[in-house]
N, C-alpha and C positions, 0 to 999 in steps of 0.2 A: 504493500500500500504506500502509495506516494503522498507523504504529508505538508502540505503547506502551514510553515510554521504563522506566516499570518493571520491564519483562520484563528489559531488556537489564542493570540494577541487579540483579535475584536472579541473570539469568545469572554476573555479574561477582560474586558472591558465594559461590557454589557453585564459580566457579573457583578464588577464591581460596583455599577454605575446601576443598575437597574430599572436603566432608558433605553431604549435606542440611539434617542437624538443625543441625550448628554453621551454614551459613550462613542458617538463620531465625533461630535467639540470635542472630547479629551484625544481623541485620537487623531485631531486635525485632519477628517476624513467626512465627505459627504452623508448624510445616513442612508440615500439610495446606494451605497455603494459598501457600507455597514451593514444592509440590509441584505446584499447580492451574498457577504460572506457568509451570514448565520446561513441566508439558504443553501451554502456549498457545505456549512460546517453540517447542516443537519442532515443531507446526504451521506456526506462521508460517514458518520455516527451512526446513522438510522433512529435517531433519536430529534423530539421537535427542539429537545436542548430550553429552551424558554417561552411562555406563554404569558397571552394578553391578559394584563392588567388594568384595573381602573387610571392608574397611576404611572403603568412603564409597563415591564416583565417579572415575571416569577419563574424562578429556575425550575426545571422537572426532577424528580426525582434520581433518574441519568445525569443530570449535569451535578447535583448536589452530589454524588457520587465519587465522579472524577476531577469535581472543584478543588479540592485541598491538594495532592499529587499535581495535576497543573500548573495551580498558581507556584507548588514550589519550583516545578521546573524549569517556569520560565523563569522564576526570579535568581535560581541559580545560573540558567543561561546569561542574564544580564551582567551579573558579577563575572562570570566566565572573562566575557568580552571589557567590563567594564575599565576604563582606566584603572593602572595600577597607580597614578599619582592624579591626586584630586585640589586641585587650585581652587581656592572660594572667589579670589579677584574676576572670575570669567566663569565660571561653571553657572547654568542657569536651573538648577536642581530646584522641586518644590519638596518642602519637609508640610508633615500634618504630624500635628502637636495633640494631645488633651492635655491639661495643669487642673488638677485640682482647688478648686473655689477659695482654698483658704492662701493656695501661692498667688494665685490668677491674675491677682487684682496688681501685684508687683510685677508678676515675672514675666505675664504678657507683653507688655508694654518695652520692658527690658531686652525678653529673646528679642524680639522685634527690633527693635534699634539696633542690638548688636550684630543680628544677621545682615540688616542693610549695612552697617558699618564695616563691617568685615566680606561679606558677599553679593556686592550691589546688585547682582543680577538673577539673585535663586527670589524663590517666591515663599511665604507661611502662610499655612491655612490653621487657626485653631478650632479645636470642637470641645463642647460642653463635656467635660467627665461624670462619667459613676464609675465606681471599679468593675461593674458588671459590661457598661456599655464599652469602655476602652478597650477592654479583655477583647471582646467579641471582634468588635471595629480592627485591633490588630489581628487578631487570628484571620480575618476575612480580609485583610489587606488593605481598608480603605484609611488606613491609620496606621502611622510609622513610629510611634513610639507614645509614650503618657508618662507625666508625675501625679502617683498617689500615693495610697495605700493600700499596699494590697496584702491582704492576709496569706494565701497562696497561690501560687503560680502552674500552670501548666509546665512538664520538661521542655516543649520548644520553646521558651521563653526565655530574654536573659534580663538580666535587671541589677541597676546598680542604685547603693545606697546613695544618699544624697545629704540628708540631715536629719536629726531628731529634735523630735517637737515633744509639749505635753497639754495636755487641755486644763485649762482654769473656768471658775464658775466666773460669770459677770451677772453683776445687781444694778440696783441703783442705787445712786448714794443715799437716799431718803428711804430705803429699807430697812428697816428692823435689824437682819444680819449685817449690816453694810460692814466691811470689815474684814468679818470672818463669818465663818458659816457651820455648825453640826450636821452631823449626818440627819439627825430628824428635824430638823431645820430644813435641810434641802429636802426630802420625802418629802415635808407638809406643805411646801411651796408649789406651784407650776410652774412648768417648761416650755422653753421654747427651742424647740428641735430643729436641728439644719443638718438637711441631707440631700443632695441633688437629685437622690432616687424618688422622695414625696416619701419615702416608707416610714413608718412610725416607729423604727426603733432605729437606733445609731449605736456608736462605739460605747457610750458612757452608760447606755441601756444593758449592753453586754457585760462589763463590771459590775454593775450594780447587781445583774442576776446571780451573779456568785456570791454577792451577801444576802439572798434572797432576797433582793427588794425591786419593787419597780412603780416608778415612777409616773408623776401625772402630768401627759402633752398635752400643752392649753392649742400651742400651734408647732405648725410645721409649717418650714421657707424652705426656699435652695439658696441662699445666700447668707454670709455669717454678717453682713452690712447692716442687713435686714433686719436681723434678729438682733442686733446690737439697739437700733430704732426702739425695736419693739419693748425690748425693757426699758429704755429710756423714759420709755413714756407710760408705762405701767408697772405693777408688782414683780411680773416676772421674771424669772432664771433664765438663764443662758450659758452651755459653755461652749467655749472657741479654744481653739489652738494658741499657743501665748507667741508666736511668729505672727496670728491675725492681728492680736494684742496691741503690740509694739512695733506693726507695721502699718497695714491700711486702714487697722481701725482706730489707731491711735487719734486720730484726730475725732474721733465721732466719738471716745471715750473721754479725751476732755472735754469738748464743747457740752456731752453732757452729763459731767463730772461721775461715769459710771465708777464704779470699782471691782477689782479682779481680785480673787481668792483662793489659796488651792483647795482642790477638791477634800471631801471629807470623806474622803476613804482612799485605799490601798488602790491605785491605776498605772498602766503601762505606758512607757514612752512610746510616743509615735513617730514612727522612721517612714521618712516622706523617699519613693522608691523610684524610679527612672526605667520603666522597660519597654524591652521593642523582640520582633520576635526573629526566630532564628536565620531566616530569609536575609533581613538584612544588617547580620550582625557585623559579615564581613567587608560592607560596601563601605567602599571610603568616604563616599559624599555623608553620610550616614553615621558613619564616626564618628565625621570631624564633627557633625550639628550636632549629636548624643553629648560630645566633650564642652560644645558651649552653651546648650542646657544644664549641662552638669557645674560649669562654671557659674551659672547666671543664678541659679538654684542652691547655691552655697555650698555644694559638695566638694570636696577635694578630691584630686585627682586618685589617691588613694584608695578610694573607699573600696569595702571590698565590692565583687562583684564574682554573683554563682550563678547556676544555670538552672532554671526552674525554680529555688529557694534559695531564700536573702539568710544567711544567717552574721 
């Protein structure tokens, strides 16, 4: 069987893109003629490979199939071929970012500048994180890397440490605790929960079920901005990472004189994590952005880095 590796490149674009038309734009290719490949691709396969949607396409059960195998192979072909030295002054490379909510508000702004400053001509795309959607987004390839937290890793994963954090409660200063806090203190108060999943339970809910307690969410946000607001201007709790603290929130914490206290009980530090998956572990353009996220992120060049788990 004679295979046109082309076919297997719009295939793998149409996957990722779940259009037609968007995956010819990515492809800088008419969609009549995006259109010609899937019909050559679905001959050669005997499979329709993807089907009409309200929206784009939905892969067939045949293509979800040979999806993962594919995409690695062409992505090892590209590194095959790829420069072995990667100049940022000229290379026009695009990186896709996720930063978790509590970096975001910093580090966005920062990668960004630093990429143009160092690479005038690659381009950043960033997307909203959960640990759940980054996972997914890179395993399926439409996403080159994320900073969060992630509890565990798939083996084709690689991930390096970056920093540790730890979460503090935030009040108001015209609270009762204001100060300091007891543990039935915090029980008998309301929360206010931030997670960019909407799910009602977070990191501090998982603590606290080991000293059998659990807690009452008055609200849930996806922003820790938000939730800083919100006790501001009411009874309620809040905790934040003490990096949101003493960085973006800082000014919203004095203008409205909140105050920060540590938790009253036994909690684990939290190690803000950098991974991307095995694909493109060895591409250089893809280093070098990994090493100035890593920089930008406060990591040292040190830190360790394992494959599938952070220890």
């Amino acid at each position: 069987m004679r295979l046109d590796l082309n076919l297997l490149v719009v295939i793998e674009a149409i996957m990722l893109e779940r259009n037609v038309t968007r995956a010819a734009a990515s492809l800088a290719m008419s969609q009549p003629a995006v259109s010609n490949a899937l019909r050559r691709a679905r001959k050669l396969t005997g499979d329709q490979l993807f089907l009409k949607v309200a929206d784009g396409v939905q892969p067939t059960s045949r293509m979800l199939a040979i999806w993962p195998e594919l995409h690695r192979s062409l992505a090892t072909i590209r590194a095959s071929i790829a420069p072995e030295q990667f100049d940022p002054r000229s290379d026009p490379t695009s990186f896709r970012i996720a930063v978790t909510d509590s970096l975001a508000a910093e580090a966005v702004c920062s990668i960004t500048m630093r990429l143009r400053s160092m690479s005038p001509y690659a381009r950043i795309a960033f997307s909203i994180h959960t640990n759940t959607n980054s996972l997914e987004a890179i395993d399926r390839g439409t996403l080159d890397c994320a900073v969060g937290m992630f509890p565990s890793l798939p083996r084709d994963f690689h991930v390096r440490g970056l920093l540790t954090d730890q979460y503090v409660c935030v009040i108001g200063r015209g609270h009762a605790s204001a100060g300091e806090i007891s543990l039935d203190q915090f029980m008998a108060a309301s929360h206010v929960l931030v997670t960019p999943s909407g799910m009602d339970l977070g990191v501090v809910d998982g603590w606290l079920s080991l000293h059998g307690r659990t807690r009452t969410i008055a609200a849930v946000v996806n922003h820790f901005t938000d939730a800083l607001k919100i006790v501001a201007g009411s009874d309620l709790l809040t905790c934040v990472p003490t990096s949101f603290i003493n960085g973006p929130g800082r000014a919203l914490v004095s203008q409205h004189g909140l105050v920060a206290c540590s938790l009253p009980f036994e909690a684990e530090r939290l190690i803000y994590k950098l991974i991307w998956h095995e694909r493109l572990h060895s591409h250089p353009a893809h280093q070098w952005f990994r090493s100035l996220v890593a920089d930008v992120c406060g990591g040292p060049a040190a830190m360790i880095e394992e494959r599938g788990i952070f220890t």
